[in-house]
Phi, psi and omega in degrees: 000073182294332150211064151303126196241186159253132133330107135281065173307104204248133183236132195258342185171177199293278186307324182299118169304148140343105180259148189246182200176074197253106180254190168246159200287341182290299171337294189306303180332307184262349145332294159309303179279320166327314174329294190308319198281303194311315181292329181304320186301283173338326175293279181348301229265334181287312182272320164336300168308273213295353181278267172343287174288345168301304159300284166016287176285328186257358158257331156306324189294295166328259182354293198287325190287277242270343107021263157332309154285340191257336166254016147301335188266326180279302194282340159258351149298312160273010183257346185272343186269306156001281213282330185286311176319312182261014158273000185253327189275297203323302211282355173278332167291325182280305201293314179284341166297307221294301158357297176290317178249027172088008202258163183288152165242148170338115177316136194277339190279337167308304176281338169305322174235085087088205173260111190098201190222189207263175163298162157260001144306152218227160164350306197295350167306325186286183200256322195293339192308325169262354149301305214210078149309341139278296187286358195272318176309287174333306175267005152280323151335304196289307188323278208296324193285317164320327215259329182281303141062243171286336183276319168302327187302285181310318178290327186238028172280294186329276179312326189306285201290310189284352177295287190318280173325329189279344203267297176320261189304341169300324196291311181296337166281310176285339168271017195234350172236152214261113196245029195206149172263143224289342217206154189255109190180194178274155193255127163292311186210113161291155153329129185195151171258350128221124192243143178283119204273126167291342165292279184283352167060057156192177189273139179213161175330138153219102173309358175195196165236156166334008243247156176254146205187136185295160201294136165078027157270147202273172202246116201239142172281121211284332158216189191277134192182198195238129189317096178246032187196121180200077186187182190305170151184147184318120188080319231236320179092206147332097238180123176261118184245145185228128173276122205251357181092163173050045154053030137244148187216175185200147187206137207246074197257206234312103193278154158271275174254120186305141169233012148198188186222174198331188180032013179262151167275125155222170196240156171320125184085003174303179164268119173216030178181179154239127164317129200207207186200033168314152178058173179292118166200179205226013138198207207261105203193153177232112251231095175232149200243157168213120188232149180229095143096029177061031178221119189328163169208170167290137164272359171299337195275004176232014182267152203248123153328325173292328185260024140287121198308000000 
């Protein structure tokens, strides 16, 4: 029925005519469909809108967070500046222990990067890189420099420790060697591999020295160490012997009195006799030996000069 059309009948009131209105079914069709098009637009054009401000909001959002970062990045650069500074003084400390315990001190290029070299992968490594290739740069800045760091840190924990150790036993070695003369007078007699024995009248070894000093001034320990003879012995009168570690050892002879015994410790410059003239001798004198390995040595070659009478 190609021409069948549609009808519209429009009534405005009771008294008003009657309006006809006549489409044809093609009319009607593209009616419908312009409709059709148009809302499909209006739809479009409305998730267009609404994508668009949803970016909007979500580049601000971005925008503040990369912000957030950048002065985070700022703020751990400098506390990494911070730390390179007293990590620089630590290494002026070290460099004077080490010094202080006979030790070489460190290479300075060796202490500038530490022990190895950085990763060799680059910026472009970070995640960040195809986001933000400035912050990725940045935040590879911060990365390396914490990591030379952490390797200095380490390199001078190391050393640090090896100072210590070394200033700890150097220090016990020197309180361990006997370095004062025991007693306060004149020294009488040297060290001699023959010397003329006022006693026995021809020559013989004499193993320490002499110094003369009135009866009961008292007798000090030449360094620190632990008592292991403390009673008469033959020739030596009275006698105190002190074993000091590192293959030293001293010995104190003819005392008027011990003031201590055998397993006792004592420290430099303690009291551990009194002057007498026990044993042979041929007046009031105090008779002192210094052994390396049980074998006599001068005790002059160990006495600090300022403390000589």
């Amino acid at each position: 029925m190609t021409g069948d059309r549609w009808t519209l009948l429009l009534l405005k009131g009771e008294r008003s005519p009657i309006r006809q209105l006549s489409f044809s079914p093609r009319v009607i069709h593209f009616g419908i469909g312009g409709l059709t098009a148009l809302v499909i637009s209006l739809s479009g054009l409305a998730a267009t809108v609404g994508m668009d401000s949803a970016a909007r909001l979500e580049a601000r959002r971005l925008a503040r967070e990369n912000v957030a970062l950048t002065q985070e990045l700022s703020d751990i650069q400098g506390r990494v500046n911070g730390l390179e500074g007293r990590i620089g003084e630590l290494g002026q400390m070290d460099s004077r222990l080490r010094l202080l315990a006979g030790l070489d001190s460190i290479d300075e290029e060796v202490l500038q990067v530490g022990i190895g070299g950085p990763s060799h992968s680059g910026p472009e490594a970070n995640p960040l890189w195809s986001v933000d290739s400035t912050r990725a740069k940045e935040a590879f800045a911060v990365g390396y420099d914490l990591n030379v760091l952490e390797r200095r840190t380490s390199l001078l924990r190391s050393s640090l420790g090896e100072a210590t150790d070394s200033l700890l036993a150097h220090r016990d070695l020197l309180e361990s060697t006997p370095s004062i003369l025991p007693t306060q007078g004149l020294l009488s007699s040297y060290f001699s591999n023959r010397r003329w024995h006022p006693i026995h009248h021809r020559p013989l070894p004499h193993e320490g020295v002499d110094i003369a000093a009135t009866r009961g001034t008292p007798i000090l320990a030449a360094a620190k160490g632990k008592v292991v003879h403390a009673a008469n012995m033959s020739g030596y009168g009275l006698m105190v012997e002190i074993d000091h570690g590192y293959g030293y050892t001293t010995r104190y002879g003819h005392a008027s009195r011990l003031l201590v015994r055998v397993g006792q410790s004592v420290q430099r410059g303690e009291r551990i006799a009194l002057v007498g003239n026990t044993g042979i001798a041929t007046s009031s004198h105090l008779h002192y030996e210094v052994r390396v390995a049980g074998k006599a040595q001068n005790p002059m070659n160990y006495v600090i000069a300022e403390t000589i009478p």
